[in-house]
C-alpha positions in Angstrom: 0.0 0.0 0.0 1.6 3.3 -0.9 2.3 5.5 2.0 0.7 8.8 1.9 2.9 12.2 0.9 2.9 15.0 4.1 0.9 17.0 1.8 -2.1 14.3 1.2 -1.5 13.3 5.2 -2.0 17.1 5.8 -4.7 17.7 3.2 -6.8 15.1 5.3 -6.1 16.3 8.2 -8.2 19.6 7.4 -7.4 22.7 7.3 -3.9 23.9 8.0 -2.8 25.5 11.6 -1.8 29.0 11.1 1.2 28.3 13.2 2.7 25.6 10.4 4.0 26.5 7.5 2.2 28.2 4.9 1.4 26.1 2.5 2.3 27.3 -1.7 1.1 26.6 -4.8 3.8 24.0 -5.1 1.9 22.0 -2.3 -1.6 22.3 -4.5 0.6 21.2 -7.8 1.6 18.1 -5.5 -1.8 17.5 -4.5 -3.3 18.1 -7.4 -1.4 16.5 -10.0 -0.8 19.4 -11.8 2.3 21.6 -12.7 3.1 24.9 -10.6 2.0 27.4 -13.7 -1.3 25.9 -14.0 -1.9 26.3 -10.8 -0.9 29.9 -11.1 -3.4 30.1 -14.0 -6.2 29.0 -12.1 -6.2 31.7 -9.7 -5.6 34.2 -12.4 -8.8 35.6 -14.2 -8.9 35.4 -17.8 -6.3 32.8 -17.9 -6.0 29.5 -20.1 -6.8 26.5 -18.2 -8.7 23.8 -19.1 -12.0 23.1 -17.0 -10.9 19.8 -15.2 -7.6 21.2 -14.4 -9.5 24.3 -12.8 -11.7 21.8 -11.2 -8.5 19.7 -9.6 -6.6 23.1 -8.5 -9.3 24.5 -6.8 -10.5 20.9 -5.2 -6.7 20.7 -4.0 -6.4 24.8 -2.8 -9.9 23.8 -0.4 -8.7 20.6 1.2 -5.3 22.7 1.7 -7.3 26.2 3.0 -4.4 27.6 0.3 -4.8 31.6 -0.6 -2.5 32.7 -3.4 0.3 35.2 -2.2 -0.5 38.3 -3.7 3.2 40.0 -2.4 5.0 36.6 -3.7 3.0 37.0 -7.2 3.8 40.8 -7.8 7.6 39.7 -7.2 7.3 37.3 -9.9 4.9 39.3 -12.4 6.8 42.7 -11.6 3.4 44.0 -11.0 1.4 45.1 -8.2 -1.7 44.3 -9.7 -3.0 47.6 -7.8 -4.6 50.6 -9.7 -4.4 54.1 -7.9 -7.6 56.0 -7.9 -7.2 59.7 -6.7 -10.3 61.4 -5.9 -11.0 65.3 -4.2 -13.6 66.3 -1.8 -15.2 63.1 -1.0 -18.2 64.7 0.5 -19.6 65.2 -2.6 -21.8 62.5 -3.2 -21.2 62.1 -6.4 -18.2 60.4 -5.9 -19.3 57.3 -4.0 -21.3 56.6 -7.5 -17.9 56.9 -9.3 -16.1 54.6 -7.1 -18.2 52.0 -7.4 -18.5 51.9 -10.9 -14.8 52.3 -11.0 -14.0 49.5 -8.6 -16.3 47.2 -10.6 -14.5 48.0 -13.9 -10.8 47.4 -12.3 -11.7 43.9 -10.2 -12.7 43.2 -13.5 -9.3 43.1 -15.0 -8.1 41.2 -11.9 -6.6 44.0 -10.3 -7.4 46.3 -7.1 -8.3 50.0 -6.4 -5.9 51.5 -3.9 -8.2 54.7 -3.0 -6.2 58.1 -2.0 -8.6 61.1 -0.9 -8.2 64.5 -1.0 -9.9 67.2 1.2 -8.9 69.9 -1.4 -8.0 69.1 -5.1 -4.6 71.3 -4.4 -3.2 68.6 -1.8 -2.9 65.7 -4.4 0.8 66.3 -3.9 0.8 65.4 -0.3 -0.3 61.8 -2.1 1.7 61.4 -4.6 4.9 60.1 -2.7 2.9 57.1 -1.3 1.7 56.7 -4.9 4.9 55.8 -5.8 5.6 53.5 -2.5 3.1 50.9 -3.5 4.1 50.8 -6.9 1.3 51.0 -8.5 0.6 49.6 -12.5 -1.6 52.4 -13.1 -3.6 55.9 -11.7 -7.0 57.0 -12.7 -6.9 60.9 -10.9 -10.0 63.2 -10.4 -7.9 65.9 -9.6 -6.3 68.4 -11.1 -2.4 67.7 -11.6 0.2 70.3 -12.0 3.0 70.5 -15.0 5.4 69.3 -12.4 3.6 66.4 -11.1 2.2 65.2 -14.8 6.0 65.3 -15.9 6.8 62.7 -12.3 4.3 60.6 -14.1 5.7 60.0 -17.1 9.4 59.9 -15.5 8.5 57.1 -13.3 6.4 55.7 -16.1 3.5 55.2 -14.3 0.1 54.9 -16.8 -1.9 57.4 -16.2 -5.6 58.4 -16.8 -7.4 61.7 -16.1 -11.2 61.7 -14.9 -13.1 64.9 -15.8 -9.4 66.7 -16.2 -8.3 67.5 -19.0 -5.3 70.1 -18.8 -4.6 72.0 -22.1 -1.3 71.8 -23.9 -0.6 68.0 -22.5 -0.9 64.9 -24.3 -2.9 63.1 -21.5 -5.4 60.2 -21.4 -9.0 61.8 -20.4 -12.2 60.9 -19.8 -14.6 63.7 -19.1 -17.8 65.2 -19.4 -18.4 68.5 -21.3 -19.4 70.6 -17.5 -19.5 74.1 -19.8 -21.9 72.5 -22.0 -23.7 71.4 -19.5 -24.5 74.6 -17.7 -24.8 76.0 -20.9 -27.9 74.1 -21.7 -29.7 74.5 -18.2 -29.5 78.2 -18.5 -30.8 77.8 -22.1 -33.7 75.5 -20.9 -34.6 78.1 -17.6 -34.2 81.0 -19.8 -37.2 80.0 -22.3 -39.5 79.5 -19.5 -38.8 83.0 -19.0 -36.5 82.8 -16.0 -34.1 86.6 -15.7 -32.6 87.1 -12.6 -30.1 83.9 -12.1 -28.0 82.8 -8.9 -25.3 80.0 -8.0 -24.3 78.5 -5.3 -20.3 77.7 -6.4 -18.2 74.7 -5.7 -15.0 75.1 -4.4 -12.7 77.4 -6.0 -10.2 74.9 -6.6 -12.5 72.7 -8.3 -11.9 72.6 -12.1 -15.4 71.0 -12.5 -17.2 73.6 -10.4 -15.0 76.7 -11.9 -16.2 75.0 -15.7 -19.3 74.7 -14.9 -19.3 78.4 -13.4 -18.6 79.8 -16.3 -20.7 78.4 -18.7 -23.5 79.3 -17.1 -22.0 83.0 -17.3 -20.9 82.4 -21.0 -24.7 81.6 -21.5 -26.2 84.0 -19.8 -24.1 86.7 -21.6 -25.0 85.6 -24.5 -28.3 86.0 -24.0 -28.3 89.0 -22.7 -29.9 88.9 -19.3 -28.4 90.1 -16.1 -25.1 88.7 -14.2 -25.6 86.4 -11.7 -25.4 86.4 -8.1 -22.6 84.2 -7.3 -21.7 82.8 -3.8 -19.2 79.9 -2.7 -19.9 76.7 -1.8 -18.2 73.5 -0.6 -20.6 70.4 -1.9 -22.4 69.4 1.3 -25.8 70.5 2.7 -24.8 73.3 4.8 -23.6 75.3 1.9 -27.1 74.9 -0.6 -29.1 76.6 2.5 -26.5 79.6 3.8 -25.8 80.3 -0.3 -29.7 81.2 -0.6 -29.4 83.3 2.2 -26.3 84.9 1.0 -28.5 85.5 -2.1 -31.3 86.9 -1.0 -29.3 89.1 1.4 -27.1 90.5 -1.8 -30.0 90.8 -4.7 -32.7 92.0 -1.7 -35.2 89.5 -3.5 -35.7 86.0 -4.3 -34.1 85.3 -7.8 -35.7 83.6 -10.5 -33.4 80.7 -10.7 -30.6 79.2 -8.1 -28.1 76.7 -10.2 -26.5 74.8 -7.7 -23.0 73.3 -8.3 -24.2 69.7 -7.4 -26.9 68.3 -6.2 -26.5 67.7 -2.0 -26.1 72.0 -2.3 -29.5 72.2 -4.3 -31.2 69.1 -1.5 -29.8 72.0 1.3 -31.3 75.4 -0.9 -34.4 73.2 -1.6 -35.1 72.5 2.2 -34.0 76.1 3.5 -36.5 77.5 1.1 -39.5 75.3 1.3 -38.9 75.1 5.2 -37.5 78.0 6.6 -38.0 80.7 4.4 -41.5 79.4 2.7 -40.2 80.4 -0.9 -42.8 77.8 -3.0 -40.5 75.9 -5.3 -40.8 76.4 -8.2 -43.5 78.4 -8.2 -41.4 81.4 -6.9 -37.8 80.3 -7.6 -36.0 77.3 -9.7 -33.5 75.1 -8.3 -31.1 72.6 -10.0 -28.2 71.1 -9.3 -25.8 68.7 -11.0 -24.9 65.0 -10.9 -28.2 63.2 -10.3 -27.4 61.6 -6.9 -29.9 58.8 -5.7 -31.1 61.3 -2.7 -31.9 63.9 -5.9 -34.9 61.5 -7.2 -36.7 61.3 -4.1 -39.7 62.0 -4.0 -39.5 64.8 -1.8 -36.6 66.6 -3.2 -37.6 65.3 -7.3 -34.4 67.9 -8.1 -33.7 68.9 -11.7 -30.7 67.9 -12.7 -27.8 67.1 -15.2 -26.6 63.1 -15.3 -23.4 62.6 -15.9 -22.8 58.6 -18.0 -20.6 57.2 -14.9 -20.6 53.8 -15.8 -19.9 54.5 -19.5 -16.9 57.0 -18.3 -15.4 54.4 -15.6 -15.5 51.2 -18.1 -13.7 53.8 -20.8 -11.2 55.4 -18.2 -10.1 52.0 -17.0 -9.8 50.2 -20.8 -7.9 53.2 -21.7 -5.6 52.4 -18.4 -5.3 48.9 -19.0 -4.0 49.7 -22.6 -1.6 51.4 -21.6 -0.2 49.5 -18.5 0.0 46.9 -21.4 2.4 49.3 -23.2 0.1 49.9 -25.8 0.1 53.6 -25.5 -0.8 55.4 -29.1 -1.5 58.9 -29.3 -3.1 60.7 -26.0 -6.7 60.6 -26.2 -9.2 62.3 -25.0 -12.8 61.0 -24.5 -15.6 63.4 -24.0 -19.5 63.0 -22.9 -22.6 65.0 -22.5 -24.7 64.9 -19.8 -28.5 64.5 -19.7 -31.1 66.7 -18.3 -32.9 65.6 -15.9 -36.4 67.6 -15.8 -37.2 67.2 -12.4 -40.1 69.2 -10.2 -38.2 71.8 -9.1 -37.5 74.3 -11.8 -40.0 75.5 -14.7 -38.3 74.4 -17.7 -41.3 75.2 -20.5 -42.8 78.3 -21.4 -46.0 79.4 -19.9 -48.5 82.6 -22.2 -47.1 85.5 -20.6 -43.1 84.5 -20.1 -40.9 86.7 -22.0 -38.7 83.8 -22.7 -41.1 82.8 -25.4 -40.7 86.5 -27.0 -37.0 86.5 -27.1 -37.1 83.2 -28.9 -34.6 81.6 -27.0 -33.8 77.9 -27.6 -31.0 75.4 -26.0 -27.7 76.0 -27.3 
C-alpha cells in the first residue's frame, strides 16, 4: 500500500494550523497532479486552463485552505496588480457613484483600487509620494495635476488616466464630461421658461469642474443677454445649498428667478431652506437645479432637476484606456468626451408658460 505524501496526510487532516508552514502553490501542484504554472493560471482571471484542471486546483487549494500570495505574485509578475484612484472632496456625493463603478471595472481586470482622498484638489501632492511607495501599474486621478507632477508621471512611467481633467497643452489620457456644455444648456432650458434674474451656489474654487461649470453658465447668460448672476461659494455638502440662498437673497434684496446649484447635496440644502424655513414655493417662486443626479436627488420629496453625468460608460472607458496602456500599448493621448443629460425634475419650470418673455425673445438650447 503506498504510504501517503505530508501534503495528502495534511490535506486530510483539514485545514492547515496557522502556526505551520504556509502552504504554496507547489503544495496544490503536488496535490493536485498538476504543474506549478497551472496552478498559477487557475487563480488568475482570464487565464487559459482547461476546465478539469480548474476543477482539480481548486479541489486541492480547499482541502489545503491555500490563498495565493498576492506579495510573492507581484515579485514574480513585476506587477502590483494595484490601480491608484485619486479622488477630491469626497463629500460630494457624487463620488461614492464613481467609485463603485470604478471598482467594478478594475476587479474586472483582476486588479485592485488603492483609494487616495483629497480634502482639497490642491493637496494631491501630499499623495503622490505614497503613490509611488506601493508601486502601482496604473492611476486614474480626479484631480487636477500640476506641469510638475504630470511630468513625475511620465518619469516614473506610471500609466496614467485623467477623470473629468483635462489640462490643455498636455498629451494626457482623459475621460470627461463636457461641464461648460452642460451649464450652458440649463440656462438655455430656464431661460425659455422666461426665467431673468439667475444665482449660483459655487463649488469650491479649486475645483476645475465647479469653476467649468461656473462659467458656462456665465458664458450663456451673456450671450443672451440677461443680467449677471449672483454668485456665492460653496463647498458640496448641505450646509452650503441653504447659507448660499441666504447669502443670495441678502445681496439681490429678492428672491431670484433661478438658483443653479454646483451639485446636487447644495440644491437638497437650498431646496429645504427655502420650502422650510424661508416658505419660498419651489418652483413656483424660484427654480433650483443642481448637477450630478445623486440617488437622494430623485426622491420623491426633493424630485431635483438635474444634469446626469454617464458614470458607468466614463469608468469602463477610463479603466480600458488604463489597462492599454499599463499593457504598453500607448498610441496617441486621447481624449474622451461626454454630454450629460437633463434631468427635468419638479423643481425648476423648464417650458414656457402665455405671458413668459422667454417665449418673445425666442430663446432655444444651445
Amino acid at each position: 500500500m503506498r504510504k501517503q505524501t505530508a501534503v495528502e496526510s495534511r490535506a486530510s487532516s483539514g485545514p492547515v494550523d496557522g502556526a505551520a508552514r504556509r502552504v504554496t502553490s507547489y503544495d496544490v501542484a503536488l496535490l493536485a497532479g498538476v504543474s506549478q504554472s497551472a496552478v498559477s493560471r487557475s487563480f488568475k482571471p482570464g487565464a487559459s486552463v482547461s476546465p478539469a484542471t480548474h476543477a482539480k486546483v481548486m479541489q486541492a487549494a480547499t482541502a489545503l485552505d491555500y490563498i495565493p500570495n498576492a506579495a510573492a505574485r507581484s515579485l514574480s509578475t513585476r506587477r502590483s496588480n494595484l490601480v491608484a484612484v485619486i479622488v477630491s472632496n469626497l463629500a460630494n456625493l457624487y463620488y461614492p457613484q464613481v467609485l463603485s463603478d470604478l471598482s467594478e471595472q478594475i476587479a474586472r481586470q483582476g486588479k485592485r483600487l488603492l483609494l487616495f482622498t483629497l480634502e482639497r484638489e490642491a493637496d494631491v501632492g501630499k499623495v503622490l509620494g505614497d503613490v509611488w511607495q506601493y508601486q502601482v501599474d496604473g492611476a486614474i486621478v480626479a484631480a487636477w495635476l500640476s506641469d510638475e507632477q504630470l511630468a513625475e508621471f511620465a518619469r516614473r512611467e506610471v500609466p496614467l488616466v485623467l477623470y473629468n481633467r483635462c489640462p490643455r497643452g498636455h498629451a494626457v489620457h482623459a475621460v470627461l464630461c463636457d461641464q461648460a456644455e452642460a451649464a450652458r444648456l440649463l440656462v438655455s432650458r430656464l431661460a425659455e421658461a422666461g426665467h431673468r434674474q439667475f444665482a449660483m451656489i459655487d463649488g469650491p474654487g479649486d475645483s476645475t469642474t465647479a469653476q467649468e461649470r461656473k462659467s458656462g453658465m456665465v458664458e450663456r447668460l451673456l450671450e443672451l443677454g440677461l443680467p449677471s448672476p449672483v454668485v456665492v461659494s460653496g463647498n458640496y455638502d448641505y450646509a452650503s445649498g441653504g447659507q448660499g440662498l441666504r447669502k443670495i437673497i441678502d445681496r439681490l434684496g429678492r428672491i431670484p428667478d433661478a438658483v443653479i446649484c454646483g451639485n446636487d447635496i447644495m440644491a437638497i440644502g437650498c431646496l429645504d431652506t427655502a420650502r422650510h424655513l424661508l416658505g419660498i414655493q419651489v418652483p413656483l417662486n424660484m427654480s433650483v437645479a443642481g448637477f450630478d443626479a445623486l440617488e437622494a436627488s430623485g426622491w420623491l420629496s426633493y424630485d431635483v432637476t438635474t444634469l446626469r453625468q454617464p458614470t458607468q460608460k466614463m469608468a469602463a472607458d477610463a479603466v480600458a484606456m488604463l489597462l492599454q496602456l499599463m499593457e504598453r500599448r500607448p498610441g496617441a493621448a486621447e481624449r474622451r468626451q461626454y454630454v450629460s443629460c437633463l434631468i427635468e425634475g419638479s423643481t425648476a419650470r423648464l417650458s414656457g408658460e402665455p405671458g413668459y418673455p422667454g417665449q418673445q425673445l425666442g430663446l432655444r438650447a444651445a
